[in-house]
C-alpha positions, 0 to 999 in steps of 0.5 A: 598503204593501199592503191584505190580506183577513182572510178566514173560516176553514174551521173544520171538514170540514163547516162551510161558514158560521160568524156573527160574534159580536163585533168585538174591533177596529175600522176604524182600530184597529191590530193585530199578527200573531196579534192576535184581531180577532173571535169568530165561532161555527159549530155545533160551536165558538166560536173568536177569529180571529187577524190574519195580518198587523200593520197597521191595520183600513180596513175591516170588510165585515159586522156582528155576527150576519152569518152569512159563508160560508168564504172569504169576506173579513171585513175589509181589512188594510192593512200597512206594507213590511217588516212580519213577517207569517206568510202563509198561502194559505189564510187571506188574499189580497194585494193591492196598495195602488194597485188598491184597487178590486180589493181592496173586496168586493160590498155586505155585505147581498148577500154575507149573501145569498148566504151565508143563500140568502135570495130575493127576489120584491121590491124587497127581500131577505129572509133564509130566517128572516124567510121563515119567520116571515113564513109562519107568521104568514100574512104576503103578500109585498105586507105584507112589503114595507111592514115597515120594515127597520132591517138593512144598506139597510133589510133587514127583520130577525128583530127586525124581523118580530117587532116588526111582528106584536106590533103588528099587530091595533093598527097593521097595515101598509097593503098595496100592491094589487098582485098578487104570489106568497104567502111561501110560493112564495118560500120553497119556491123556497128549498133552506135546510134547516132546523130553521125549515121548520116548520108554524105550530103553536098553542099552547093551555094553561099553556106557556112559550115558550123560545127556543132560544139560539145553539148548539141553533139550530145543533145543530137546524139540523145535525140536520135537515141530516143526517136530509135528507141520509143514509138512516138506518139503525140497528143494535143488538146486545146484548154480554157486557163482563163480562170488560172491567168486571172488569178495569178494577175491578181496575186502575183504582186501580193505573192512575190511582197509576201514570199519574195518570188515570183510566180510563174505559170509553170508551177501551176502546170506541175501541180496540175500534172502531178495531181494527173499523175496520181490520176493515171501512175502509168505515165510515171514509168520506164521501160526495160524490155518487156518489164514496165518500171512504174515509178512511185516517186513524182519528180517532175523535170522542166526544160530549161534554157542554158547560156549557149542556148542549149536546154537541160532538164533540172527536176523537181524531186517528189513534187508531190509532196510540195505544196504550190509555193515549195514548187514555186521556189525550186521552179525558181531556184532551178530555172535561175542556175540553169542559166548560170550553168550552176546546176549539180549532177543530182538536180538534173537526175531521176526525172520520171515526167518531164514539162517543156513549155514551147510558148515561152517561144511565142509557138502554140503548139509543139511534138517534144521528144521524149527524154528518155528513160521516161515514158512521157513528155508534155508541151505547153504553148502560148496562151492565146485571148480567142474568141469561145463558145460557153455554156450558161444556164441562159443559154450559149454565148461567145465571149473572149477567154485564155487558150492554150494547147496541151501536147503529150508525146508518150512512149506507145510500147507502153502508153497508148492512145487511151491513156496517153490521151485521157491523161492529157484530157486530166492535166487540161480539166485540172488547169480548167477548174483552177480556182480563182478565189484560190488563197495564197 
């Protein structure tokens, strides 16, 4: 018999924390190879864990909303000799039966610690969330301190924090006399980035008050991480996809009898981009400090709309390998289970290039922020009829044509304006010089 870590996943390039939702299984339980033990969520996806191993469940080491980082142990396995088990290096950790003092973990509150890089300027810690309320509501360390905490050894918790400030005027809590450094100083010392580190804001007038639920939390949260992060720039450009709009009027009927799919503009905007990609593989990168990781596989990611109204990025893996009907159908099959929240953790990692189209929302134009790791992101808009200037052998004339802009915010510590630019200039020509004799 041998004892095991179930450990957290790495669900994603830039995911490096995921919070635990629901324990399907506890201590005791028996479970089977690839068995779910828990439902955990990260800012792009909510996904099951699987048991790597059969056996029983000794030990859970966190609870319900903890927020645990990639690699940390969740919970401890212990397996009978013989039982069929699929390791995987990168998901578990054996360990011996008889030294079981190597298998334990710290204490659950300090790994959320560690995890939340929550301070403490006290006998207590304090997660940057409880920090945060604390400071808009002008509350002192020496008040926090005497908060009655109902978290893992007496943490004080968001609950918590709100519970003591609706009572607050009838029954405030005594404070200590003794001299300590404001919430302020503490949250300051804090490197947490995020969407929280707001100003106290006073609200006046006929308001509602929502609260943001689980996932806009965490889309707000990857947001202002990426604003921090990369220097944005955004470039536009106007293109004449006149010939491409007559062309998929023409076939689309014919192309969805024949293949049973029917297609979209937005296959065509990822061959055009991939082809640009080719053109220009800079765009197709990270960064890493001072190192620019140039990424050699194309897997083109595109926004889409979920049930809550959120969006998430499912990714075309190697669209550079796909002809236009392969990308077609996983444009498709992609778009279809994002809307039924079907999608699997590996459909939405390894994204190097991402596609959000803002014209499916009426608007011509948008400044996308860029989903990091990447380096670029690019905005399609509506397609407009507009009257154009064109050039003929016999002359200028004016006629009416299908417009669209084109934007790309890219990441200028690495792409600048040269690049960024002529990239986008690329992607247009590309759509511009579609063939409308095209066969399908």
């Amino acid at each position: 018999m041998a004892v095991v870590e179930l450990i957290m996943p790495k669900m994603g390039e830039s995911i490096t924390e995921a919070t635990i939702l629901k324990w399907l299984k506890k201590e005791g339980d028996r479970v089977s190879l690839d068995e779910p033990i828990l439902e955990i969520a990260t800012d792009k996806v909510d996904s099951e864990v699987p048991s790597p191993f059969a056996g029983t469940i000794s030990k859970i080491l966190f609870n319900i909303n903890d927020i645990v980082q990639v690699g940390k142990a969740i919970a401890l396995i212990e397996t009978e000799a013989g039982t069929a088990t699929r390791p995987s290096p990168a998901t578990l950790v054996t360990q011996p039966q008889s030294v079981p003092t190597q298998v334990i973990q710290p204490p659950v509150t300090k790994n959320i610690i560690q995890t939340n890089q929550a301070v403490s300027n006290g006998s207590r810690f304090y997660s940057p969330l409880v920090l945060n309320i604390a400071r808009e509501e002008g509350i002192g360390l020496a008040e926090l301190e005497n908060i009655p905490g109902t978290g893992a050894e007496n943490r004080v918790t968001k609950k918590d924090i709100l519970n003591y400030i609706s009572n607050r005027n009838a029954a405030p809590v005594q404070s200590v006399n003794t001299a300590v450094a404001p919430v302020a100083q503490a949250i300051e010392s804090s490197p947490v980035i995020s969407a929280q580190n707001n100003p106290a804001v006073s609200y006046s007038g006929n308001v509602e008050i929502i609260e943001m639920d689980r996932m806009r939390r965490l889309i707000a949260d990857h947001m202002v991480r990426s604003k921090h992060t990369s220097p944005h720039v955004t470039s536009f450009v106007e293109t004449d996809v006149t010939n491409m709009v007559l062309w998929r009027e023409k076939v689309k009927k014919m192309f969805e009898k024949r293949e049973g799919e029917k297609i979209t503009f937005t296959p065509l905007f990822i061959e055009a981009i991939v082809k640009a990609i080719k053109d220009f593989p800079m765009v197709n990168a990270s960064v890493d400090g001072y190192n620019i990781i140039r990424k050699k596989d194309i897997n083109i990611g595109m926004a889409a709309a979920t049930p809550s109204g959120n969006l998430i990025v499912p990714v075309i893996k190697n669209a550079d390998m796909k002809n236009l009907l392969g990308i077609t159908k996983e444009v498709n099959d992609l778009a279809e289970r994002a809307r039924n929240n079907q999608l699997k953790p590996s459909e939405i990692d390894g994204g190097t290039f991402t596609l959000t189209n803002v014209g499916t929302f009426g608007n011509v134009m948008g400044t996308p922020i860029i989903n990091q790791p990447q380096v670029a992101i690019m905005a399609t808009g509506a397609i407009k009829k507009k009257p154009a200037v064109l050039e003929t052998a016999h002359g200028d004339v004016i006629a009416i044509r299908h417009m669209m802009f084109l934007s790309l915010s890219y990441d200028h510590r690495t792409v600048d304006g040269a690049l960024g630019g002529s990239f986008l200039r690329r992607v247009a020509d590309y759509l511009e010089q579609f063939d409308i004799n095209r066969e399908i």
